[in-house]
FIGU-82303 format. One record per residue: residue in three letters; x, y, z of N, C-alpha, C, O in turn. Coordinates in steps of 0.2 Angstrom, whole numbers, plus 2048, in hexadecimal, padded with zeros to 3 digits. Example, Ala and Ser with C-alpha at 12.3 -4.5 7.8 and 13.67 -1.06 7.14 Angstrom:
ATOM rest nc1 nc2 nc3 cac1 cac2 cac3 cc1 cc2 cc3 oc1 oc2 oc3
ATOM  ALA 842 7E4 827  83E  7EA  827 842 7F0 827 847 7EF 82A
ATOM  SER 840 7F5 823  844  7FB  824 840 800 827 843 806 828
This chain:
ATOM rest nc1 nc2 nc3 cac1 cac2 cac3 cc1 cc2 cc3 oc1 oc2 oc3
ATOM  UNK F1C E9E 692  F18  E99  696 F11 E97 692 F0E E92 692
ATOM  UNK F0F E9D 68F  F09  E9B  689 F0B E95 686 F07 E91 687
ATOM  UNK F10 E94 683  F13  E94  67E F14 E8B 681 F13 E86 67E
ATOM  UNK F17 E8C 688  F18  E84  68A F0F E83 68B F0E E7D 68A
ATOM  UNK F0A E86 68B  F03  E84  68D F00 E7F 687 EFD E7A 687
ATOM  UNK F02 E83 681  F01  E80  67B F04 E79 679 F01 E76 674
ATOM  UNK F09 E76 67B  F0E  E73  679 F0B E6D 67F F0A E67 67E
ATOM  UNK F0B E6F 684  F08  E68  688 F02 E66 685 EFF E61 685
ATOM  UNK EFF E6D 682  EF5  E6C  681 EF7 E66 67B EF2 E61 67B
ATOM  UNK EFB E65 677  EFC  E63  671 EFF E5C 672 EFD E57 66F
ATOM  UNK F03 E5E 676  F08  E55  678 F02 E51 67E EFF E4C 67C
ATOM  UNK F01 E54 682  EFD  E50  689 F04 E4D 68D F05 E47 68D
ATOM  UNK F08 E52 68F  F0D  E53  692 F10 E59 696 F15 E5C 695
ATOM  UNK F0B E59 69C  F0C  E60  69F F13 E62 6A1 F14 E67 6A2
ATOM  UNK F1A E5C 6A1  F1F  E5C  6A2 F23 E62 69E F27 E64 6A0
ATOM  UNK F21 E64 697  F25  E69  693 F23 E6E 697 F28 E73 697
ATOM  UNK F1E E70 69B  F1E  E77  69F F23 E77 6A3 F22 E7C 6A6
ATOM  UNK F28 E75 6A6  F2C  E75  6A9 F36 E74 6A6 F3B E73 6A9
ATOM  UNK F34 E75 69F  F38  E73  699 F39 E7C 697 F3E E7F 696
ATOM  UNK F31 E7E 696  F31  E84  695 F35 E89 69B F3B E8B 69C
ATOM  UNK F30 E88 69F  F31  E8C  6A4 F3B E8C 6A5 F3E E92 6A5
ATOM  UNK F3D E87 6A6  F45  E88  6A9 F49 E8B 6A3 F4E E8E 6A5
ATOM  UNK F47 E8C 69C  F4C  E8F  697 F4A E95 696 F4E E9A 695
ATOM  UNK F42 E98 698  F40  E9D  69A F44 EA3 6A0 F46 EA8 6A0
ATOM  UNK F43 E9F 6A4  F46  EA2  6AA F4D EA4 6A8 F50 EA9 6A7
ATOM  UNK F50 E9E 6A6  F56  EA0  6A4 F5A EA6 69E F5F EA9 69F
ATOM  UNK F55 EA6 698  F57  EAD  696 F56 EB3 697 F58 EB8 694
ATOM  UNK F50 EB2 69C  F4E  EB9  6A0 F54 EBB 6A4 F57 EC0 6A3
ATOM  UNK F58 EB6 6A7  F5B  EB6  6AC F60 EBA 6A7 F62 EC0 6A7
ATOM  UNK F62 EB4 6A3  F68  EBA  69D F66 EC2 69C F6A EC6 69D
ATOM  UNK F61 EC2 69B  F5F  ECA  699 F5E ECE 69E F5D ED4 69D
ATOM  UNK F5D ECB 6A3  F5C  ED3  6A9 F64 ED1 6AC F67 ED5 6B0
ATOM  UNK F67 ECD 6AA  F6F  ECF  6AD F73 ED2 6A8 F78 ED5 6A9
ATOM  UNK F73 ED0 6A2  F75  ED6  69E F72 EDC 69B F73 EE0 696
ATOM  UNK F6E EDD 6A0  F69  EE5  69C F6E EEA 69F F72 EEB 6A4
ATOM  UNK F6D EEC 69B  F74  EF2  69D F73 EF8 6A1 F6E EFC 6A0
ATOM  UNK F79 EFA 6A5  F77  EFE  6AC F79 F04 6AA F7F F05 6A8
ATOM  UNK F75 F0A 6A9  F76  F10  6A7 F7B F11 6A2 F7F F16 6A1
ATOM  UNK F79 F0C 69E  F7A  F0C  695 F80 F08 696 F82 F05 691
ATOM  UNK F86 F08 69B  F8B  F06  69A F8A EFE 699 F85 EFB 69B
ATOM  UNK F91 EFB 695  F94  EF2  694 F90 EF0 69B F8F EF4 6A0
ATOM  UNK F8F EE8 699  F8D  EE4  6A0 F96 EE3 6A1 F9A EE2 69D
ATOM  UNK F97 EE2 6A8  F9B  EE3  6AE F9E EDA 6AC F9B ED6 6A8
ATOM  UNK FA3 ED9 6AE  FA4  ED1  6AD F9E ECD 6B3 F9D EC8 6B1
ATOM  UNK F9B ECF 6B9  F96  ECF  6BE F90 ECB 6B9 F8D EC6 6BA
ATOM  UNK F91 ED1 6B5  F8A  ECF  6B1 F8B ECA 6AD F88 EC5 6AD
ATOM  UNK F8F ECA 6A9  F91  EC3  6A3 F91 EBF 6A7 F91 EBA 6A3
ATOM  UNK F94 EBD 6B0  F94  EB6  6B2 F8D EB4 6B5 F8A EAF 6B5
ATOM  UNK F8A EB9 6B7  F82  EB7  6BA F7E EB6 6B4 F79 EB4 6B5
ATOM  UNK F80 EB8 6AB  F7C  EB6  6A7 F7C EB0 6A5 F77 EAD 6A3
ATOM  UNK F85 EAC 6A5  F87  EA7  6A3 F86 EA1 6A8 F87 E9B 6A7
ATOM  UNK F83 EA5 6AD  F83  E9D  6B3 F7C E9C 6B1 F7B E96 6AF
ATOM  UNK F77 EA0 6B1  F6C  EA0  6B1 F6F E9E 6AB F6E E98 6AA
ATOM  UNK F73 EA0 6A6  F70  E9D  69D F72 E93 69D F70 E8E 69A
ATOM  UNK F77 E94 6A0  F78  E8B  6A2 F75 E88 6A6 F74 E82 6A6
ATOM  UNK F72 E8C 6AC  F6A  E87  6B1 F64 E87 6AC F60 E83 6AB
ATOM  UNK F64 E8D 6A8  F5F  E8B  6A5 F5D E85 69E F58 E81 69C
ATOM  UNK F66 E87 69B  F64  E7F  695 F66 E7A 697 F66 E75 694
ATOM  UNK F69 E7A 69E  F6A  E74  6A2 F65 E70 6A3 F65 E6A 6A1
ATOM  UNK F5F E74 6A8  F5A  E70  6A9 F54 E71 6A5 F4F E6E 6A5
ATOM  UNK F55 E76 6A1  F4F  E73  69D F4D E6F 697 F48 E6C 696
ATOM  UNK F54 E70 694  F59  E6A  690 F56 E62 691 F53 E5E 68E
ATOM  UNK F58 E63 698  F57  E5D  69E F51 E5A 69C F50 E54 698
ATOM  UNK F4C E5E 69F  F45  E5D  69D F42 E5D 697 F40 E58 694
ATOM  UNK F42 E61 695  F41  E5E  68D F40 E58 689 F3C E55 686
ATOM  UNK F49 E55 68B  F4A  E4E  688 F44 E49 68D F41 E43 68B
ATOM  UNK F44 E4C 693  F40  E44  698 F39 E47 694 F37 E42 690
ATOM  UNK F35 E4C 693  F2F  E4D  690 F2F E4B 68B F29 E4B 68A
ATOM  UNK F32 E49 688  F33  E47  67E F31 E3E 67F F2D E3A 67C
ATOM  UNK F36 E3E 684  F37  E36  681 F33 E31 688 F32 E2B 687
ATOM  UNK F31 E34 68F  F2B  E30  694 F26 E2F 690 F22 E34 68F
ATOM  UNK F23 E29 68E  F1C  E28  68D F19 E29 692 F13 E2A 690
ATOM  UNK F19 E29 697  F14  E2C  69E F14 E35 69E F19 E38 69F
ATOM  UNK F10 E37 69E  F0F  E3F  6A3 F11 E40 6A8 F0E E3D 6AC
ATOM  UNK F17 E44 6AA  F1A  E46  6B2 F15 E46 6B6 F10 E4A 6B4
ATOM  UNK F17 E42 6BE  F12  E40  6C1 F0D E46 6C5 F07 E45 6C8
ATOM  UNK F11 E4C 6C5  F0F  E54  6C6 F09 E56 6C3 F04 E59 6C6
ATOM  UNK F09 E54 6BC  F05  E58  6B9 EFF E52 6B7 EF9 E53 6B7
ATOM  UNK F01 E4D 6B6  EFD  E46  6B7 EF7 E46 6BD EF1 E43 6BD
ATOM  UNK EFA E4A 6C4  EF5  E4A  6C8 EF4 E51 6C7 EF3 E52 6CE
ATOM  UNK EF3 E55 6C6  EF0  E5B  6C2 EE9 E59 6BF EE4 E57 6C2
ATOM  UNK EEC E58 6B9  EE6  E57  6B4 EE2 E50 6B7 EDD E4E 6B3
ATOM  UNK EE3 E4E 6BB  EDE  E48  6BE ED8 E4D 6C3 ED1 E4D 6C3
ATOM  UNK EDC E52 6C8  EDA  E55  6CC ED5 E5A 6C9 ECF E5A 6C9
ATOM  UNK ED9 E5E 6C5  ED3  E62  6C1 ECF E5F 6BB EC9 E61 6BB
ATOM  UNK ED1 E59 6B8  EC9  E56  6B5 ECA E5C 6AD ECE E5D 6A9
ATOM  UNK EC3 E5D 6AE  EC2  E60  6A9 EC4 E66 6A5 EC1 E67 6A0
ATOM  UNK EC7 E6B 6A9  EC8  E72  6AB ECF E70 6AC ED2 E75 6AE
ATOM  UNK ED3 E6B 6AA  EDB  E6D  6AB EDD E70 6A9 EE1 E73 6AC
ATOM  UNK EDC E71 6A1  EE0  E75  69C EDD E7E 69D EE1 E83 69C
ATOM  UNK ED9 E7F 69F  ED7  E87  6A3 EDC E88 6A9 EE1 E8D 6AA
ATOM  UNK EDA E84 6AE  EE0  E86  6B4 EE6 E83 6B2 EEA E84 6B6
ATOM  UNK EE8 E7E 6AD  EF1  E7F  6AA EF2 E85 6AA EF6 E88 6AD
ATOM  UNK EEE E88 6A3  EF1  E8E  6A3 EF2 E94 6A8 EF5 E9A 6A6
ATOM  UNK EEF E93 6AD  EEE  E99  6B1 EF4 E97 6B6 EF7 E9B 6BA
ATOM  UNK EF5 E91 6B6  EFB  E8D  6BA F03 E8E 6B6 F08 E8D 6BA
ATOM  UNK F04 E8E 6B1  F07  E91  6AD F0A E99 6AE F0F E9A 6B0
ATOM  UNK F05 E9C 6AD  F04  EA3  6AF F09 EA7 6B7 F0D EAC 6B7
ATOM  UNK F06 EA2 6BD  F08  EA2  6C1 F10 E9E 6C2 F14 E9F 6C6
ATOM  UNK F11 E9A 6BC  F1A  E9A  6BD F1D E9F 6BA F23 EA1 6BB
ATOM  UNK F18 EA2 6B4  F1D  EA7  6B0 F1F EAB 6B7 F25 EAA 6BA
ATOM  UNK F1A EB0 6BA  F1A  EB3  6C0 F21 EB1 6C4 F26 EB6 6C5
ATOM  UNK F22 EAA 6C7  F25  EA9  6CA F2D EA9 6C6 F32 EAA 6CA
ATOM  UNK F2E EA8 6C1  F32  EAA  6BC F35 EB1 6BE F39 EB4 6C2
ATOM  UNK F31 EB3 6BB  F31  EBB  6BD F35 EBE 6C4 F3A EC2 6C4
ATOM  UNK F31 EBC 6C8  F33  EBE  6CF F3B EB9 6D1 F3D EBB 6D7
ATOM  UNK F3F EB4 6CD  F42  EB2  6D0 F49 EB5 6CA F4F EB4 6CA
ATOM  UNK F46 EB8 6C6  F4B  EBD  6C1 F4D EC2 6C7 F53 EC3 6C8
ATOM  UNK F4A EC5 6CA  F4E  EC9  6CD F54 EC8 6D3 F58 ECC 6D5
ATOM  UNK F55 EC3 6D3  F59  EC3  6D6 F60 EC2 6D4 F66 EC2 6D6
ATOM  UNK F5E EC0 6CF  F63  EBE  6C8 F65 EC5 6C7 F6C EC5 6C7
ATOM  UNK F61 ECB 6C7  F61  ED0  6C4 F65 ED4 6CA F68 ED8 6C7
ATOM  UNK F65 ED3 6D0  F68  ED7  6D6 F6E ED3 6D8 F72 ED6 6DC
ATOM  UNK F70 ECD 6D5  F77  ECA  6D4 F7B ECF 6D0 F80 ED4 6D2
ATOM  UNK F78 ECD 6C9  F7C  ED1  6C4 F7F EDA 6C3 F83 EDC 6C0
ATOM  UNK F7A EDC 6C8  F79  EE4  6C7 F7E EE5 6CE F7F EEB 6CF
ATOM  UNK F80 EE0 6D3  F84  EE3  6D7 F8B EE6 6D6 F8F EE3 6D2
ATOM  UNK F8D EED 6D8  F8F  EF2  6D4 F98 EF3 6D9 F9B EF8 6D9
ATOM  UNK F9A EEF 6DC  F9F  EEA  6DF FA3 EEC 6D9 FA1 EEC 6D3
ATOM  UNK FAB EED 6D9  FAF  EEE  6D3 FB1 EE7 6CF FB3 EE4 6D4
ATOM  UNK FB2 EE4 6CC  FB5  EDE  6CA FB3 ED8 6CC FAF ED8 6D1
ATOM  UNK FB5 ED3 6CB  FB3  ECB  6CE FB4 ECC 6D5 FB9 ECF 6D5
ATOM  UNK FB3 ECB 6DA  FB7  EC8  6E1 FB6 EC1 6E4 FB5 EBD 6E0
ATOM  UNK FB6 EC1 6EB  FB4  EBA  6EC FB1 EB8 6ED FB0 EB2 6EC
ATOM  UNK FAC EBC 6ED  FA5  EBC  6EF FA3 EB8 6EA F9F EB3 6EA
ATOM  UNK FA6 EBA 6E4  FA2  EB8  6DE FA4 EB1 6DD FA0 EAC 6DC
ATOM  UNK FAB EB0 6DD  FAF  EA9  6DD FA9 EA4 6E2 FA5 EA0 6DF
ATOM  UNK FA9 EA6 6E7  FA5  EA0  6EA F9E EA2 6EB F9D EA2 6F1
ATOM  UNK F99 EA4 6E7  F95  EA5  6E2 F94 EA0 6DD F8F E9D 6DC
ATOM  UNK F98 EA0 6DB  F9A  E9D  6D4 F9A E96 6D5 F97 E92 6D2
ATOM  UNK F9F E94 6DB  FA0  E8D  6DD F98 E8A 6DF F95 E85 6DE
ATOM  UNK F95 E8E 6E2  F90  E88  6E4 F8B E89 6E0 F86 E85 6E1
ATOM  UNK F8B E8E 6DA  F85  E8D  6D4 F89 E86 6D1 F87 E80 6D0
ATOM  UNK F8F E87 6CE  F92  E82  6CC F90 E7C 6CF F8E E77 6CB
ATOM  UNK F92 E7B 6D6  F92  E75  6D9 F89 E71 6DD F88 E6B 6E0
ATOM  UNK F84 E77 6DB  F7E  E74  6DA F7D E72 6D2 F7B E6D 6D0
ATOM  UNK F7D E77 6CF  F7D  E73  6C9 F80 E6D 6C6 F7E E69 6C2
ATOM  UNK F87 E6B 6C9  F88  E65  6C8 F86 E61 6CB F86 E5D 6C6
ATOM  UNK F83 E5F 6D1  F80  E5E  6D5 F79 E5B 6D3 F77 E55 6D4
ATOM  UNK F77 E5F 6D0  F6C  E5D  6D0 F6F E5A 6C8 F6C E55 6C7
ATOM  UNK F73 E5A 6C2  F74  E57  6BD F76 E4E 6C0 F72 E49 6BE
ATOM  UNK F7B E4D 6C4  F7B  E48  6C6 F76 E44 6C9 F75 E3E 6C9
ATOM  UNK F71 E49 6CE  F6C  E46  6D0 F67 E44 6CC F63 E3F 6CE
ATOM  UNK F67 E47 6C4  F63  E45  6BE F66 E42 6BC F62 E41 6B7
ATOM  UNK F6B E3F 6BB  F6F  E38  6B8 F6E E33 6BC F6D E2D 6B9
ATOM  UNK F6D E34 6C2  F6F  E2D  6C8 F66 E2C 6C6 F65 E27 6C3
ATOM  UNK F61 E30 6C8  F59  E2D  6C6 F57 E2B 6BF F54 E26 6BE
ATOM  UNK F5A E2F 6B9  F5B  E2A  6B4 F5D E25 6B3 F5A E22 6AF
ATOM  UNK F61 E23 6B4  F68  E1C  6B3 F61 E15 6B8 F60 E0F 6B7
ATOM  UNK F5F E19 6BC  F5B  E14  6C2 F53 E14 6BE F4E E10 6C0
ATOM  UNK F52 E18 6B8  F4B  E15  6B7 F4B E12 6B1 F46 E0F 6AE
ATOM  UNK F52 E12 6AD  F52  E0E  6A8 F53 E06 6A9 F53 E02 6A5
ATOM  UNK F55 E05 6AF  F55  DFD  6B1 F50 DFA 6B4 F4E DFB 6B9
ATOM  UNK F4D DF4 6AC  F47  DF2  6B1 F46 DEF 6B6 F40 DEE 6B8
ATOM  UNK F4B DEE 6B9  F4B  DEB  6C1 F48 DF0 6C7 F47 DEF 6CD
ATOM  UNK F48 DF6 6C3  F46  DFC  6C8 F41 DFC 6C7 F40 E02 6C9
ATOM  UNK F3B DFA 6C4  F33  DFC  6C3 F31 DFA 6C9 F31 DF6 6CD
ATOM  UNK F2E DFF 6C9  F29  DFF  6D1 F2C E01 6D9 F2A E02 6DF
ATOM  UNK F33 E02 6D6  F38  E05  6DD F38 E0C 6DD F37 E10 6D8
ATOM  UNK F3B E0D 6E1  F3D  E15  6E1 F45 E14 6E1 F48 E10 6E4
ATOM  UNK F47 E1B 6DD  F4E  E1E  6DD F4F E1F 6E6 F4C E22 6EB
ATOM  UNK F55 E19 6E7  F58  E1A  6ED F61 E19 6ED F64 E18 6F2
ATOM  UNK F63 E1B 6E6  F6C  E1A  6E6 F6E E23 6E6 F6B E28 6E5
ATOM  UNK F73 E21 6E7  F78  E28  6E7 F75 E2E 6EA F72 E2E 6F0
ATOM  UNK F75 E32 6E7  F73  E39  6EA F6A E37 6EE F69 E39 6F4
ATOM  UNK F66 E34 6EC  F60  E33  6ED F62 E2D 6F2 F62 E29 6EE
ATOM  UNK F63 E2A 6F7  F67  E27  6FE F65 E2D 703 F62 E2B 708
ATOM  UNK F67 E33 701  F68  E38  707 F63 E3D 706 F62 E41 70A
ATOM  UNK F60 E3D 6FF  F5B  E43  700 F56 E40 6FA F58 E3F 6F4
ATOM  UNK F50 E3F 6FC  F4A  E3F  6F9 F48 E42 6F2 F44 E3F 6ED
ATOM  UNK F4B E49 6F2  F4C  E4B  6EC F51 E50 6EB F4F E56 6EA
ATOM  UNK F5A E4D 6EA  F5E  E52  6EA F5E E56 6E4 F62 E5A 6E4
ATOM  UNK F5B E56 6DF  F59  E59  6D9 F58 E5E 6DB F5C E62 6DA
ATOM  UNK F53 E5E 6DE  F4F  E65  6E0 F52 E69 6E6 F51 E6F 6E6
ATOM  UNK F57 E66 6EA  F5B  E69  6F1 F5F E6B 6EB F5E E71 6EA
ATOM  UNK F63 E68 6E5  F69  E6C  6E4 F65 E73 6DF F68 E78 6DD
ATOM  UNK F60 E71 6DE  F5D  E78  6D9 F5D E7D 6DC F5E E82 6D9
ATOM  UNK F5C E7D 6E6  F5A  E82  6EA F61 E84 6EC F60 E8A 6EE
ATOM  UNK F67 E80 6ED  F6C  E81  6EE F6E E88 6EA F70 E8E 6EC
ATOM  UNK F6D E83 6E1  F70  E8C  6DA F6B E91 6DB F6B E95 6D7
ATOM  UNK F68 E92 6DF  F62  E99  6DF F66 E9C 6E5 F66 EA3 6E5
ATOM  UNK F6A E97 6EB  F6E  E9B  6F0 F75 E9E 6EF F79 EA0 6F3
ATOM  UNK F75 E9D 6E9  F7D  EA2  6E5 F7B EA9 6E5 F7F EAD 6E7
ATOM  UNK F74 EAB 6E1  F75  EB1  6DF F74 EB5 6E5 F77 EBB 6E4
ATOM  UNK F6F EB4 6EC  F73  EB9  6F1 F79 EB9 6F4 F7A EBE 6F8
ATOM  UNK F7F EB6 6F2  F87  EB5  6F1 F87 EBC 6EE F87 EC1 6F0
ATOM  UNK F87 EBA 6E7  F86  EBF  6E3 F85 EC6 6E5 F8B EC9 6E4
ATOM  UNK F82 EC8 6E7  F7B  ECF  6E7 F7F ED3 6EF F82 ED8 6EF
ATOM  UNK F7E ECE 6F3  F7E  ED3  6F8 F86 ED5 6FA F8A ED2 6FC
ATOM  UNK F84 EDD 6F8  F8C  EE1  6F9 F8C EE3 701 F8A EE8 702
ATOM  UNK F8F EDE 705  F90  EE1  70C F95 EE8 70E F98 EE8 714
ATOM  UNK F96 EEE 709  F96  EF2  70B F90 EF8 70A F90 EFE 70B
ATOM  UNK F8A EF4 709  F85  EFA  707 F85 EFE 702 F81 F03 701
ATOM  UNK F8A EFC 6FD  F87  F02  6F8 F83 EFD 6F3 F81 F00 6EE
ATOM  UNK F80 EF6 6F4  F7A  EF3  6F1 F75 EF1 6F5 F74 EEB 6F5
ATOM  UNK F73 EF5 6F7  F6A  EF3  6FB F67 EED 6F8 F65 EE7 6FA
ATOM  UNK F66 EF0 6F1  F61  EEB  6ED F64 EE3 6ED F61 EDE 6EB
ATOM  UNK F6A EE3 6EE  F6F  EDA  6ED F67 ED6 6F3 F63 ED2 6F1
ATOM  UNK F68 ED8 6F9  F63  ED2  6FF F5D ED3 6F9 F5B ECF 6FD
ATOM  UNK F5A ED4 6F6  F54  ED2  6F4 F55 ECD 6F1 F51 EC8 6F3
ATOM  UNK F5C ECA 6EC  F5F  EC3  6EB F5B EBD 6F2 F57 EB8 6F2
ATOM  UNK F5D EC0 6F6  F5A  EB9  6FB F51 EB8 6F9 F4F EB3 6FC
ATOM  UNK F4E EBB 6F5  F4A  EB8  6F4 F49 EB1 6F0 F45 EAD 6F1
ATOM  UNK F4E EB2 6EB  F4E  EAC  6E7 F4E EA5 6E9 F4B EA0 6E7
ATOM  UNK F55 EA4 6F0  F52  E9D  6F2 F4E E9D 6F6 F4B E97 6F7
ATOM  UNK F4B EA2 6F8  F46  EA1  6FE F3D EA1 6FC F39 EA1 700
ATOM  UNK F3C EA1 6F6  F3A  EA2  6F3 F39 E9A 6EC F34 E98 6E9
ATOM  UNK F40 E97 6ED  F3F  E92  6E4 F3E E8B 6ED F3C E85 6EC
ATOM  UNK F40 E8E 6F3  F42  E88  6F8 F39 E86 6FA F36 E81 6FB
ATOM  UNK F36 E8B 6FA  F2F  E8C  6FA F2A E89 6F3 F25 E85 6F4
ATOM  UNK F2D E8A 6EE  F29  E86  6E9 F2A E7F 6E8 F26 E7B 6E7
ATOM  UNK F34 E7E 6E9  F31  E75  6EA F31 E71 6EF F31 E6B 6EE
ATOM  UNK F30 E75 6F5  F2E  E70  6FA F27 E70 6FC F24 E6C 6FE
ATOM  UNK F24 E76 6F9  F19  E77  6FC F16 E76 6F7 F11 E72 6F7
ATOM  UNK F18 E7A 6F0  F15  E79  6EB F16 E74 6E6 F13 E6F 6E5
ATOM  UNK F19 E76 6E4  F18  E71  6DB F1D E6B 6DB F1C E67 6D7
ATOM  UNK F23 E6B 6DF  F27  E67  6DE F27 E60 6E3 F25 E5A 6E0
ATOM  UNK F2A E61 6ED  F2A  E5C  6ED F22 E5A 6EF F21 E55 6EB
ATOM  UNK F1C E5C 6F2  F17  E59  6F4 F12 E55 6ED F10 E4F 6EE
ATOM  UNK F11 E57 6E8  F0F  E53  6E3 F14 E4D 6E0 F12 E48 6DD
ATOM  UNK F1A E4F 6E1  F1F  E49  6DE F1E E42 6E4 F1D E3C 6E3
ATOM  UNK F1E E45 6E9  F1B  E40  6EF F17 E3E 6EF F17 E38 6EF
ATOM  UNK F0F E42 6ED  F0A  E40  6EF F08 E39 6E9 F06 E33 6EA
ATOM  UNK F0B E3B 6E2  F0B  E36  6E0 F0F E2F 6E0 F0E E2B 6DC
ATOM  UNK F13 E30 6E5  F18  E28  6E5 F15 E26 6E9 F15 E20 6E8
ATOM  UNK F12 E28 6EF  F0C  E26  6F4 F08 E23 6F1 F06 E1E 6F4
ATOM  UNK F05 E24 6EC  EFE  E20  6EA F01 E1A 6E4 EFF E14 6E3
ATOM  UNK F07 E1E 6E0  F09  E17  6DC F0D E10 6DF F0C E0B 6DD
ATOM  UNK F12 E12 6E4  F15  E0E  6E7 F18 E10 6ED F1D E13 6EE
ATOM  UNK F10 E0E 6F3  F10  E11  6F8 F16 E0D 6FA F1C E0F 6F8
ATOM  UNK F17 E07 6FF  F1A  E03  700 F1F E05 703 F21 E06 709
ATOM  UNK F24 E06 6F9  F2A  E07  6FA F2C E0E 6FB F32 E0E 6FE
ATOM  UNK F28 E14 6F9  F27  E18  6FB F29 E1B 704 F2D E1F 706
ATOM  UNK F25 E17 707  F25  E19  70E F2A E17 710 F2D E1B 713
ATOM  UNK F2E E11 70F  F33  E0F  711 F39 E11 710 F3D E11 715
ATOM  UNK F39 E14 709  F3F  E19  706 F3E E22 70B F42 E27 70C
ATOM  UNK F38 E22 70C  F39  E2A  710 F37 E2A 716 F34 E2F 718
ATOM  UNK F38 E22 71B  F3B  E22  721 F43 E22 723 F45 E23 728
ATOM  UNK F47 E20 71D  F4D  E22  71E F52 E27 71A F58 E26 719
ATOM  UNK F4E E2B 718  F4F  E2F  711 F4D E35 713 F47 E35 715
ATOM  UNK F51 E3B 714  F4F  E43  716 F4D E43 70F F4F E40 70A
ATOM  UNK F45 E4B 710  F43  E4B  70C F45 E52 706 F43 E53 700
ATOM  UNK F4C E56 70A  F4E  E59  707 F54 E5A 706 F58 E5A 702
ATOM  UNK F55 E5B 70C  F5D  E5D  70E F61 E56 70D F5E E51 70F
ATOM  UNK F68 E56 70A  F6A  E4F  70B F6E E4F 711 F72 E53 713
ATOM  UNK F6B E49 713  F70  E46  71B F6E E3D 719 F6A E39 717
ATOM  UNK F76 E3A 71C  F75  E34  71B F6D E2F 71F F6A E30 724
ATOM  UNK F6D E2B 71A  F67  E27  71C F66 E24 721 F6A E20 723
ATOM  UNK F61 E24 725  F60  E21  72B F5F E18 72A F5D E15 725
ATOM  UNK F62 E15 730  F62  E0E  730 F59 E0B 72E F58 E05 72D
């Protein structure tokens, strides 16, 4: 995250901290589920919880990356950052950075209490685990194909994304991000008790479901569609759940 601090400082595009941050997380996630458990091989357990975090991770940070390269605008998150802070942005960027490494950190664990559940071989557990990391991952990719497809048409300037996935949730990107963070207590917890440590997994949705609905995710993404295009704005989130999707009200 130093590392992303420098690379915004240089572009004036706070949007690569969140480019950093997702391929970070991700090989973290790789290496605390392959560290190896009292010296012995990682378990096939562990090679599927490294292989699912190492594809969210260059999935979306991949993602990001390319929108950071090629928006001539600065993401509207960090755009009202550096407005807010003035002149002291780049001191509390990087302290704000700091605090994702942090949260980085804390949401490896749970990665790490999937992989290390000591359960003999794959079960079902794992099977339908797997399906709904897989099936939010497919999920929030389509959600970022349907909002891109929608801001490359100039007939949409000044509207808001309201087709496909975005009709029923305000921002399903973000629902299905919290969705793959709720595989790894699938994962983790052995309901015969010989893994205590699997329930600490429920931190991680409960915990990633906290960061984008209070903090950094939806309230700034809002905050700025309210001041750029109130209007339509209001109108799209009086009939549009702001997280959960549920069809649209009339």
């Amino acid at each position: 995250m130093s590392t992303a601090w420098l690379v915004q400082k240089r572009t004036g595009q706070g949007g690569w901290a969140d480019a950093f941050w997702s391929l970070g997380l991700g090989a973290a996630g790789v290496g605390v589920a392959l560290f190896p458990i009292d010296g012995a091989a990682p378990s096939l357990r562990q090679y599927l919880a490294a292989l699912l975090i190492g594809l969210w991770g260059l999935r979306l940070g991949s993602h990001i990356a390319v929108r950071a390269a090629h928006e001539e605008r600065e993401d509207a998150r960090y755009a009202r950052l550096r407005k807010d802070w003035g002149s002291g942005f780049q001191v509390k960027m990087f302290g704000f950075l700091m605090l994702q490494a942090g949260a980085a950190a804390f949401l490896a664990l749970s990665v790490m209490a999937a992989a290390r559940n000591p359960a003999l071989g794959l079960t079902l557990q794992d099977a339908v685990a797997t399906l709904i990391f897989v099936g939010a991952l497919f999920g929030e990719a389509v959600s970022d194909r349907q909002l891109a497809a929608f801001k490359r048409n100039p007939a949409n300037k000044g509207g808001v994304c309201d087709v496909g996935l975005w009709a029923w949730s305000r921002h399903p990107n973000y629902f299905f991000e919290w969705v793959s963070w709720c595989a790894w207590p699938v994962f983790a917890i052995n309901l015969s008790g010989e893994w205590p440590w699997g329930w600490l997994a429920l931190t991680g949705p409960a915990y990633m479901y906290w960061l984008l609905t209070k903090v950094s995710g939806v309230p700034l993404l809002e905050e700025h569609m309210r001041q750029s295009r109130p209007e339509a704005f209001e109108a799209y989130a009086a009939r549009t759940s702001a997280f959960f999707p549920r069809p649209p009200r009339r």
